[in-house]
C-alpha positions as CSV (number, residue, x, y, z in Angstrom):
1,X,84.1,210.7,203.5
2,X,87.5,210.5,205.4
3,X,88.8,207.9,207.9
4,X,88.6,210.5,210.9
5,X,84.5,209.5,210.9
6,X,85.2,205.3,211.0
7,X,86.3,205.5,214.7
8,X,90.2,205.0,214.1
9,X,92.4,206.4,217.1
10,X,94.3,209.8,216.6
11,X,98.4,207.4,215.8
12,X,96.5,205.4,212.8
13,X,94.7,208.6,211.3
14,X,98.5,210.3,211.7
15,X,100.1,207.0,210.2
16,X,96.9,207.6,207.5
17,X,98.2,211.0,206.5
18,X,101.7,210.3,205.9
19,X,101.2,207.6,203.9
20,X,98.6,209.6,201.7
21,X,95.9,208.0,202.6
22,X,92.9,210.7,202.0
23,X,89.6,208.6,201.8
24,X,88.5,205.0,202.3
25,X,87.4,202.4,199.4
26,X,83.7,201.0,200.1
27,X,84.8,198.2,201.7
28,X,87.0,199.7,204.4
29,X,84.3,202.3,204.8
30,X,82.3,199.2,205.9
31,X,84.0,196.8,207.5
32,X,86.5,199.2,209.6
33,X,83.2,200.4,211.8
34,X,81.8,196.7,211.7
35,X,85.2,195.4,213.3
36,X,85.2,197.6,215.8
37,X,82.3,196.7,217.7
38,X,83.6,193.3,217.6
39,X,81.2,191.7,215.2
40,X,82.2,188.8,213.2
41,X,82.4,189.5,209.5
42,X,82.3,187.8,206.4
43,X,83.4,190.5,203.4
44,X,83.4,189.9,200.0
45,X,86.4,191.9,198.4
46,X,88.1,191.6,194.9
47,X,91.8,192.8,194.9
48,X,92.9,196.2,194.8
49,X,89.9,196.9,196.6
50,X,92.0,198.0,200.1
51,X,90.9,195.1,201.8
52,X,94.2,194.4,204.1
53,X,93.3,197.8,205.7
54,X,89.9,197.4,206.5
55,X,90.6,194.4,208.7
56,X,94.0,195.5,209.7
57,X,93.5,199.2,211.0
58,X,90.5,198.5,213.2
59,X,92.4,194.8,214.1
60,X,95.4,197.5,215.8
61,X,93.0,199.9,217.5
62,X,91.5,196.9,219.2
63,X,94.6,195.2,220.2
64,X,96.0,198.7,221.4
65,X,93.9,199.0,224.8
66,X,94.8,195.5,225.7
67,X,97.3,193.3,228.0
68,X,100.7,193.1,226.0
69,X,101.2,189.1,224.8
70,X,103.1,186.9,227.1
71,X,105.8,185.3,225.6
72,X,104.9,182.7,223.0
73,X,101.3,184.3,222.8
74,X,99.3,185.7,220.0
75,X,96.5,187.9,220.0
76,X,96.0,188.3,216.3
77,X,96.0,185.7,214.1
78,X,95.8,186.7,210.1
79,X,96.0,183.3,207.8
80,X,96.7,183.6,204.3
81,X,97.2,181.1,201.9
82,X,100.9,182.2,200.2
83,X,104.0,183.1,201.6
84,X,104.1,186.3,199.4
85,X,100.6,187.6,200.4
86,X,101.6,186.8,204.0
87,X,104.5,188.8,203.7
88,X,102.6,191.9,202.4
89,X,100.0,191.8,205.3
90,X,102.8,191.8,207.6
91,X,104.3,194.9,206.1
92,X,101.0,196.7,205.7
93,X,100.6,195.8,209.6
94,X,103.6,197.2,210.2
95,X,103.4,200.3,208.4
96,X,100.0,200.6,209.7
97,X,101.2,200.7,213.4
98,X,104.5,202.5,213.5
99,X,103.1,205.1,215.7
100,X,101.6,202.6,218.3
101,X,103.3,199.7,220.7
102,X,103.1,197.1,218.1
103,X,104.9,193.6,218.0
104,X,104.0,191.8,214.5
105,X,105.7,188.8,213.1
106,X,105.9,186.5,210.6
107,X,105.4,182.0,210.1
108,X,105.6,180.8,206.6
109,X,107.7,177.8,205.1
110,X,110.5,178.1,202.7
111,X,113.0,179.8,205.3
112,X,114.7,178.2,208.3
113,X,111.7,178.2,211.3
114,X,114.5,179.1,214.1
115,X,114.0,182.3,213.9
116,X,110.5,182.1,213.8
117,X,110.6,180.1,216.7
118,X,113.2,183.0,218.5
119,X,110.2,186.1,217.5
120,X,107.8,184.0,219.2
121,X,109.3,183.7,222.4
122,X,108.4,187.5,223.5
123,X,105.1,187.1,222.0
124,X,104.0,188.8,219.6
125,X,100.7,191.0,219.1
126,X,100.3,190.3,215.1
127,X,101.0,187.0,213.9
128,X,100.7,186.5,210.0
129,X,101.2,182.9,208.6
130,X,100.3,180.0,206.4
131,X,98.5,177.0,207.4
132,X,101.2,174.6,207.2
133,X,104.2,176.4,208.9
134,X,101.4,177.9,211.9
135,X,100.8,174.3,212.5
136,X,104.6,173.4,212.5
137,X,105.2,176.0,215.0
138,X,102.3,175.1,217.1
139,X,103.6,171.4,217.5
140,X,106.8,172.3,218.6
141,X,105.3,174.1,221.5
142,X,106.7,177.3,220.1
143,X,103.3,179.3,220.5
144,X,100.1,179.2,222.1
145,X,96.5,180.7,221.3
146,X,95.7,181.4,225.0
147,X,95.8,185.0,224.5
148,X,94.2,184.7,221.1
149,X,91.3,187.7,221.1
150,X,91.0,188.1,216.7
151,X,91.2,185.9,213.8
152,X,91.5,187.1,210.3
153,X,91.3,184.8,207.2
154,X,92.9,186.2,204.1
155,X,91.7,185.0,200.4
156,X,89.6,182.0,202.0
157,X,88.5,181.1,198.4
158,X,92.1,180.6,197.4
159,X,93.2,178.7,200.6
160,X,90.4,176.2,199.9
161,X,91.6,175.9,196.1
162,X,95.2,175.5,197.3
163,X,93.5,172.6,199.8
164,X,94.0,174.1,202.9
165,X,90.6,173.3,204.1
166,X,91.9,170.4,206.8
167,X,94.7,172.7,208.1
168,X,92.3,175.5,208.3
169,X,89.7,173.4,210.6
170,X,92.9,172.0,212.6
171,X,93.8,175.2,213.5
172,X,90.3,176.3,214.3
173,X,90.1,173.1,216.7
174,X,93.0,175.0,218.6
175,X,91.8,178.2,219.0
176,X,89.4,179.6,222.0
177,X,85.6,179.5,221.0
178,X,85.7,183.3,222.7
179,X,87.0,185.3,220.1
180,X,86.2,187.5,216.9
181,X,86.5,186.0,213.5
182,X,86.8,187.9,210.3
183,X,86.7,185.7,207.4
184,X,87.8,187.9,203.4
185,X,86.8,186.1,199.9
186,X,87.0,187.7,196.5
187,X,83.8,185.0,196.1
188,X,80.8,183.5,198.2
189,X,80.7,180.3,196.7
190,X,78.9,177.7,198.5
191,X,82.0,175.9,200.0
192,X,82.9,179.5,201.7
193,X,79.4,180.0,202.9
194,X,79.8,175.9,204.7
195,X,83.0,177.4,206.2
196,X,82.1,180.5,207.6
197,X,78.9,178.6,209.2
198,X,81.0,176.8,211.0
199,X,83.6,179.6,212.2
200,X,82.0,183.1,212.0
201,X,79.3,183.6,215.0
202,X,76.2,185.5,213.1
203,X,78.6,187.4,211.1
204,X,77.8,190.6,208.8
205,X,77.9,190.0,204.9
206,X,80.1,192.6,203.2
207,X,79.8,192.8,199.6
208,X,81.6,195.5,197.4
209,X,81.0,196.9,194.2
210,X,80.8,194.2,190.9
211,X,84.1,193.4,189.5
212,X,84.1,195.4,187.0
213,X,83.8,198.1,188.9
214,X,87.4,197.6,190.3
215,X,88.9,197.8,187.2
216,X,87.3,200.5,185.5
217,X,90.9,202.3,186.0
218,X,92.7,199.1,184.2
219,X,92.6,199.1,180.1
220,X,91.8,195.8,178.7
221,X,93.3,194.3,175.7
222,X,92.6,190.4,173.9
223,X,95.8,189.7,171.1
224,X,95.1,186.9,169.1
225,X,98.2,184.9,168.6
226,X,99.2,181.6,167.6
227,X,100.2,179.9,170.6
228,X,103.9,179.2,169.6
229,X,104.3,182.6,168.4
230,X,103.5,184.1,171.7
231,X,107.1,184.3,173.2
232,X,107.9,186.2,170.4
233,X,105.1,188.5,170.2
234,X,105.9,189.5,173.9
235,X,109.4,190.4,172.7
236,X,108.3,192.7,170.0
237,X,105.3,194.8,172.6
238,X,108.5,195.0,175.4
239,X,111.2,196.3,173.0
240,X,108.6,198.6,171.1
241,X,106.4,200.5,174.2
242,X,109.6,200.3,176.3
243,X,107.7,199.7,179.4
244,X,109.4,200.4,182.7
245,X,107.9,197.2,184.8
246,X,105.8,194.2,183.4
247,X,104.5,191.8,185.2
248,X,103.8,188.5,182.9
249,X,101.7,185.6,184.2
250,X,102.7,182.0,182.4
251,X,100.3,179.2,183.3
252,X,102.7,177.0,184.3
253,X,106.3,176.6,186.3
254,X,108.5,175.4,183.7
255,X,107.0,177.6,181.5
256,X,108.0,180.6,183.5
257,X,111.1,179.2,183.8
258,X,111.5,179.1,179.5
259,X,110.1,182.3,178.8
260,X,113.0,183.8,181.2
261,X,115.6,182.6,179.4
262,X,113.9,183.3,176.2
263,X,113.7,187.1,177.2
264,X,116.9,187.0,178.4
265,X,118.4,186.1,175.4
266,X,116.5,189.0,173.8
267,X,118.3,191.6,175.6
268,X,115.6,191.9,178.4
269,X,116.2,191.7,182.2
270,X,113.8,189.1,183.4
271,X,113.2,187.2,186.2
272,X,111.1,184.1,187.6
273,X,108.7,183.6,190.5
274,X,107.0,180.3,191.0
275,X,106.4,177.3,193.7
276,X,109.9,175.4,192.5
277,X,111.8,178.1,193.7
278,X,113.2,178.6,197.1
279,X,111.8,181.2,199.0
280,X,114.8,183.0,199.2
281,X,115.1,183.0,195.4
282,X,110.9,184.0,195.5
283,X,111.8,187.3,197.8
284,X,115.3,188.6,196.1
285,X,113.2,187.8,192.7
286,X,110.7,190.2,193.9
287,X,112.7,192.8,195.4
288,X,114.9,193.0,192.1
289,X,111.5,194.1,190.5
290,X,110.1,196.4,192.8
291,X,113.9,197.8,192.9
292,X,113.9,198.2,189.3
293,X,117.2,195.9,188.8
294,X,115.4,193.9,186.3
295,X,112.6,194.9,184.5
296,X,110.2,191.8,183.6
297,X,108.9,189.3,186.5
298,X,107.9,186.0,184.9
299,X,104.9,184.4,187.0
300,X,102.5,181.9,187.7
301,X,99.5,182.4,189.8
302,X,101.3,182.2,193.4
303,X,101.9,185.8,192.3
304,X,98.4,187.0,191.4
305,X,96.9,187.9,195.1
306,X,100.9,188.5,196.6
307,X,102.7,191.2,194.8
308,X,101.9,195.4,195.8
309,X,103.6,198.0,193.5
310,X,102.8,201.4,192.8
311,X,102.8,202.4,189.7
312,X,102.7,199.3,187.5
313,X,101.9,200.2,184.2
314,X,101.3,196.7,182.5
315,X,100.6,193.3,183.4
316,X,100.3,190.9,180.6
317,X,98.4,187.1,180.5
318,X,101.2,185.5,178.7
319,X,98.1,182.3,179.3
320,X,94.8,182.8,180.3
321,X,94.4,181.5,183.8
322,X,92.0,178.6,184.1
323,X,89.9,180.0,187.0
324,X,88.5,183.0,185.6
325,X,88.5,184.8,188.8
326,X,92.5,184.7,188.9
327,X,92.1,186.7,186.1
328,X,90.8,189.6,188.2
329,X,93.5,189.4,190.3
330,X,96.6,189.0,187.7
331,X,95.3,192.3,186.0
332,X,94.4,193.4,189.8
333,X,98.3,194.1,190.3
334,X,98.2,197.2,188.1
335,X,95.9,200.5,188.3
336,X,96.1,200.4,192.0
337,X,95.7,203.8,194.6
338,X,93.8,205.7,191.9
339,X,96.3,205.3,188.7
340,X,95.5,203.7,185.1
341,X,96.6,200.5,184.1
342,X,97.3,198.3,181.2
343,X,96.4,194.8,181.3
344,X,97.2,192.6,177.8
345,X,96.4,189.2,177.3
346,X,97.2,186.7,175.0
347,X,94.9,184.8,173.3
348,X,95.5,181.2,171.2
349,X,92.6,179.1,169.9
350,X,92.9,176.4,172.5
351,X,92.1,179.0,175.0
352,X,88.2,179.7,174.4
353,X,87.2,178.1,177.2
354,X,89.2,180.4,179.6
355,X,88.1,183.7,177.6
356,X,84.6,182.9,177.6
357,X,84.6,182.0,181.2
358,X,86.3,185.7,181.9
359,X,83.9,187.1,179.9
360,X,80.7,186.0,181.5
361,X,82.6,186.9,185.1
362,X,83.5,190.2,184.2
363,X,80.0,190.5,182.0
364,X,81.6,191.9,178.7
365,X,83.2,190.6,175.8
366,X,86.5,191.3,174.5
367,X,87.5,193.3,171.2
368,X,90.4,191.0,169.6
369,X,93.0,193.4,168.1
370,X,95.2,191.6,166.0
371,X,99.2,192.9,166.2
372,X,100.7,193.9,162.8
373,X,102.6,190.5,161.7
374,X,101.3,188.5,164.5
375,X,97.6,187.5,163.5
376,X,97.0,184.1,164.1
377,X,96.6,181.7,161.3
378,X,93.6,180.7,162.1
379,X,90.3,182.3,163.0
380,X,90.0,182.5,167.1
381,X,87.3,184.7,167.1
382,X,84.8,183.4,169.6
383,X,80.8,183.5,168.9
384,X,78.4,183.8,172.0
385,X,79.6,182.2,175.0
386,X,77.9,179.0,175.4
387,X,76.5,177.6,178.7
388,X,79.4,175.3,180.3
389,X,78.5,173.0,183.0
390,X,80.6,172.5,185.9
391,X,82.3,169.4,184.4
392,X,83.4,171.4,181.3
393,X,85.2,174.2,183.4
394,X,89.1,174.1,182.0
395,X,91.1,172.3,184.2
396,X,94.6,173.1,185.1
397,X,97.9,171.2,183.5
398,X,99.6,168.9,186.2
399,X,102.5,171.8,186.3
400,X,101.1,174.1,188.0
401,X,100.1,172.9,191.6
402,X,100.8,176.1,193.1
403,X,99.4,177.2,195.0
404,X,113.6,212.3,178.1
405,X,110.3,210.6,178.0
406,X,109.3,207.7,175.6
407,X,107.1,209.1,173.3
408,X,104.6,206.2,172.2
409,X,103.1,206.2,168.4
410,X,99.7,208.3,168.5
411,X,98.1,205.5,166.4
412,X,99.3,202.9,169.4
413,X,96.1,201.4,172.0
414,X,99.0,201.8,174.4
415,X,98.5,205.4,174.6
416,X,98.8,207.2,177.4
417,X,100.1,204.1,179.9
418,X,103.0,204.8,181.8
419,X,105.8,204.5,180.2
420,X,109.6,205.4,180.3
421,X,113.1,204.6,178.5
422,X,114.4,201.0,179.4
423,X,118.0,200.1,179.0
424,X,118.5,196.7,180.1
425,X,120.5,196.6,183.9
426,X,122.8,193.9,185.4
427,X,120.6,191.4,187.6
């Protein structure tokens, strides 16, 4: 099927082919007709799934045969619940409508709100923002929802774990009753189903494929470790495959923060992304990776639904997140647009709970494959996931409130992953 049969206008299918788009994912397949006759939907998307264009390509061909904004107007409203996955929509929504009359802007905290203010005072037909910094704006009178016709909510399940839920039905309060409400969760738990009752008018369920359906293209690999050897063990994989990007997820802010300078002082250009940091130092530490200036990106979680970038051939689990879920979106960040990935996690003893949680979600277990000099002292391998009740779920340490070619051995797992010479560049 190509996007020429979903009802897009003739400047997105053009935009379509020169960014190399040839055919949709299920879920824009479903939800691009669905939003364009103006039907509330509720879809159920896992990352990496091409979710941001099934709401934003039909959200433009609507807006494009109305009334321009007046100034300090909106007539799109996308919410998500990070800065960095706000300023991804924002560029796919601009990329998206380059051929087409198009004003999108930005609200998120971190960054100095005058100029926020200054883009809103044309209007603007795209707004993408967090809760917090929407609601700033809106009580310094710097916008209005008067010409509000659309609102999207990004990654509801994670606003409602980063406890957005009050801002969320604050912001509802403001907004006109007439209007069309699209509402995208990676889950349907029940406290997502009690949300969209109450702001999606008889809305159409869209559910894609299993998880593990989305990473079919993303190798999987468990390394049994001990847990203080782990820094170490990271080391020795980066120095010996020679990866040109990894992305590493550490379960906590400070802990980020050591494992940088650890790497550092091993001769490997690293860099940290986490909630401590300014936003500034958030977006020149991301566009030193994507750039290629350093060539490991030290995160927690704040990074799992916000980072886009082709061609990433590993992504390690440094610690296993304690919502299993997040685990589909760390590893979710490489094998995207139809390329393999690598995804290796790390596993120590006090970690079972985690692993056996991402096992049941992704319904298989795990092969551990012990690294040459780096098996654990001890035992981890796990028996048959037990039955954990909701008061057993791992909980989260206090710390993290985020919200010529390399030639690899032929005996190596890493076979076949992208993979080219590294020398280490200036930051």
């Amino acid at each position: 099927m190509s996007f020429s049969v979903l009802g897009l206008g003739d400047e997105l299918l053009k935009t379509l082919v020169e960014q190399g788009y040839t055919q949709p994912t299920p879920i824009q397949i479903e939800a691009i007709p669905a939003v364009l006759s103006q039907r509330d939907v509720m879809a159920v998307a896992h990352t990496g799934t091409g979710k941001t264009a099934a709401f934003a390509l039909p959200m433009l061909q609507l807006l494009s045969g109305g009334l321009s904004p007046k100034p300090q107007s909106v007539r799109a409203l996308v919410i998500t619940p990070t800065r960095e996955l706000a300023a991804q929509v924002a560029s796919s929504v601009q990329t998206y409508s380059q051929q087409m009359n198009t004003r999108c802007g930005t609200a998120f905290g971190g960054v100095r709100i005058e100029p926020q203010i200054a883009q809103l005072q044309v209007g603007v037909d795209v707004l993408v923002a967090t809760p917090g910094r929407l609601l700033d704006l809106y009580q310094q009178q710097a916008l209005n929802f008067t010409q509000l016709e659309i609102l999207v909510l990004d990654e509801a399940d994670r606003m409602l774990e980063l406890g957005f839920i009050d801002d969320i039905r604050r912001i509802q309060s403001l907004l006109p009753k007439q209007r069309q409400t699209l509402m995208f969760s990676a889950t349907f738990s029940e406290q997502i189903k009690s949300l969209a009752k109450g702001m999606l008018n008889n809305p159409l369920l869209i559910e894609v494929a299993a998880t593990t359906r989305s990473l079919d293209s993303i190798k999987q690999l468990i390394h049994p470790v001990d847990k203080k050897r782990k820094s170490e063990l990271l080391i020795h994989l980066l120095k010996q495959h020679k990866w040109s990007q990894a992305l590493v997820f550490s379960g906590t802010k400070h802990g980020a923060d050591s494992l940088v300078i650890q790497l550092e002082n091993a001769g490997i250009s690293a860099v940290s992304i986490h909630a401590n940091r300014t936003q500034h130092a958030r977006t020149h530490a991301l566009d030193d990776f994507k750039n290629g200036d350093v060539n490991v990106l030290v995160a927690t979680d704040i990074a799992a639904r916000g980072i886009d970038i082709n061609q990433l051939p590993c992504v390690f689990n440094f610690d296993l997140p304690y919502v299993a879920e997040d685990y589909v979106h760390r590893i979710g960040r490489t094998g995207r647009a139809g390329s393999s990935g690598l995804a290796i996690s790390f596993f120590s003893e006090d970690e079972t709970k985690q692993l056996l949680a991402i096992e049941r979600l992704i319904g298989h277990k795990f092969t551990h494959e012990s690294i040459p000099g780096f098996a654990p002292s001890t035992n981890t391998k796990t028996s048959a996931a037990p039955k954990l009740s909701p008061s057993k779920k791992p909980v989260a340490p206090a710390d993290d409130d985020e919200y010529g070619n390399f030639e690899p051995d032929p005996k190596s797992q890493y076979k076949g992953q992208s993979q080219k010479p590294r020398g280490r560049r200036s930051r």
